[in-house]
C-alpha angles and dihedrals in degrees: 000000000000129000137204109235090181084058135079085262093063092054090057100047092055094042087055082044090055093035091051096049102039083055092051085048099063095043096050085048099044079052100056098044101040085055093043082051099059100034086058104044079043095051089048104052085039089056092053108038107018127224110281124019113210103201134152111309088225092054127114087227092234120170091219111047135044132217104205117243127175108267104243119208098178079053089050090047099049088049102055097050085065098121126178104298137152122266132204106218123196122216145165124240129181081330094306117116109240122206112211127185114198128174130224126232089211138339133228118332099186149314144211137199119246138172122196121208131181116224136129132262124211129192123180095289111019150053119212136175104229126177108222114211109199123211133192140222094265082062107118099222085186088079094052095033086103103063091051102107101178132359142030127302111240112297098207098193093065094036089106119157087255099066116011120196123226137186117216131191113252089239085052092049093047091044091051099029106249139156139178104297097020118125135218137171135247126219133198135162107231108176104347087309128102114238115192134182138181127245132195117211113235108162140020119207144171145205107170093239100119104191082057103038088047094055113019125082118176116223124154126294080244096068093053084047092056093045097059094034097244137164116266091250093054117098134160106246147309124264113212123206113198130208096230121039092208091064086064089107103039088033088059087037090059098041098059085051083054100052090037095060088036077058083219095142101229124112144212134249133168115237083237089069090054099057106022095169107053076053092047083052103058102041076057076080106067094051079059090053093049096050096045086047084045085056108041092046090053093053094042083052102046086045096054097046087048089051090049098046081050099054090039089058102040091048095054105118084050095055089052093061097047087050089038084054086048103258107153123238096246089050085058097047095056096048080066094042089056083048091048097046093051090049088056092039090052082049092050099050092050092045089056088047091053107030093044092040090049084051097054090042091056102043093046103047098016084220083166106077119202122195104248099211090061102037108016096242135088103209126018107277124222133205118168110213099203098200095040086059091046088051090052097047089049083051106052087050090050102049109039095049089058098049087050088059088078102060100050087072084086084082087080107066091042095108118199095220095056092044098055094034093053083042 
């Protein structure tokens, strides 16, 4: 079947080619960027807390404030040996008691002792509260090398009690008006006295979190230990790091079985139950992403049914001849439905050109600036989901097809007689 692209037709078939794939477009973009969003917030609280936390089961599980517990090597060791496997999960249902098996992607990748304390940290001009996070030897440095901006990480064979190292954020360092090799000193009331110690800065990071970066400063496990007066093997936790963030529930689910048959009175709990509502926040998200591709898919739809009625009425006489040379309805409609179907193919391939090509432009210059302090990030972060956009290119053609059935049942009222009577 032949157009006429001079003719008002025309028009109409290139405005549903552009429609479709602007619409595909910004699917394909709020995707990517909405999955770029997550995986990056998620990779950045990760980084810095871990996935699971293993502290005191009589704790109140506090980030900021540690209750001491024996480091266990035998524990560590068990715990990290954890690989994908599959677990066999109990629950409740209606009162009945529900036996699931779910398998794991990966297992425990590492993990790492820590200990928090609150104290207060004092430069030349300014006091300031601080929450110190201490890290061990057995910290891989590697995995947080990239948020220090300026600096050193903690060199633990020169952290004496003479001169204690300590990592600040670069917002802390410009509030308190610090640099690389400036000290400051350290204050905590431990039984009704103040202790103090000084600390020497040897590296500025930042991760863009801004709750964390404004109160958090790193330092050696041995400085919290000094300040609580501890043994030298009590420390206040571990922090685990998993292979596959989509194990975070049955992982957690598996380590407490762990502890609880090692009888080591710790327990386990997911970084997302510590902070529920930056999680809550970002599965938000998701709720974003299924109203704008709603929304997309039902124009895409209403312009492709309005194309088609277009084309169905403006090619009536030619209908009545077909019907008049015997040609069934359902032949006809077809013959509409095969029209239709190149005009959203041709608006398919463009929406993935320009969607997909906006998406690499964006994630190799970060031409799109965001401010840090609202959303984290500094520049709009993409991640193309490749199945995700081939789901949503199977579904476009899908759906919309379907709905266009519908309107080619106007071929049947469409009576010869009339047609070349009217011609």
């Amino acid at each position: 079947m032949s157009t006429n692209r001079g003719g008002y037709s025309g028009f109409i078939i290139k405005l549903a080619t552009i429609a479709t794939a602007l619409g595909l477009a910004v699917m394909i973009i709020s995707t990517s960027m909405i999955t770029g969003f997550k995986q990056e917030i998620s990779e950045k609280i990760f980084g810095f807390w871990g996935h699971i936390h293993l502290t005191d089961w009589d704790a109140n599980r506090s980030i900021y404030k540690s209750t001491p517990i024996s480091y266990d090597s035998s524990l560590v060791k068990q715990l990290t040996d954890i690989e994908a496997m599959r677990v066999e999960i109990n629950t409740y249902h209606e009162g009945v008691r529900v036996f699931d098996e779910i398998q794991t992607n990966g297992g425990v990748a590492y993990m790492h002792s820590f200990a928090v304390l609150a104290a207060v940290m004092e430069s030349k001009n300014e006091h300031e509260g601080v929450i110190l996070k201490g890290l061990g030897a057995d910290f891989d440095w590697d995995r947080f090398s990239k948020y220090i901006k300026k600096g050193v990480s903690l060199d633990y064979t020169k952290d004496t009690l003479g001169q204690k190292q300590i990592l600040i954020s670069e917002q802390t360092a410009i509030r308190m008006s610090l640099d690389i090799g400036d000290r400051l000193r350290i204050n905590k009331i431990q039984d009704g006295r103040q202790k103090s110690r000084v600390m020497k800065v040897v590296g500025l990071y930042k991760t863009g979190l801004e709750e964390y970066d404004k109160k958090f400063a790193l330092v050696n496990i041995s400085t919290i230990q000094d300040f609580n007066v501890w043994d030298i093997d009590k420390i206040g936790g571990y922090e685990i790091f998993i292979e596959d963030i989509d194990d975070l529930p049955v992982l957690t689910f598996e380590v407490n079985g762990q502890l609880l048959s090692n009888q080591s009175g710790l327990h386990a709990d997911s970084i997302r139950d510590k902070f529920p509502r930056i999680f809550e926040w970002l599965d938000l998200q998701d709720v974003n992403k299924r109203v704008i591709l709603g929304l997309m898919l039902l124009v895409g739809i209403i312009n492709m049914i309005t194309a088609l009625l277009i084309l169905i009425l403006e090619r009536t006489k030619m209908i009545g001849v077909l019907k008049s040379l015997g040609y069934a309805d359902s032949r006809v409609r077809h013959i509409f439905l095969f029209f239709s179907g190149n005009i959203l193919v041709k608006g398919i391939i463009w929406g993935n050109i320009v969607g997909l090509g906006f998406c690499l432009l964006q994630k190799y210059t970060g031409f799109i600036r965001l401010s840090e302090a609202d959303y984290y990030l500094a520049t709009a972060p993409v991640q193309i989901p490749m199945l995700e956009v081939l789901g949503l290119n199977v579904l476009c053609i899908l759906v919309t097809m379907l709905f266009l059935v519908l309107p080619t049942y106007l071929v049947s009222r469409i009576r010869p007689v009339d047609t070349l009577r009217f011609n």
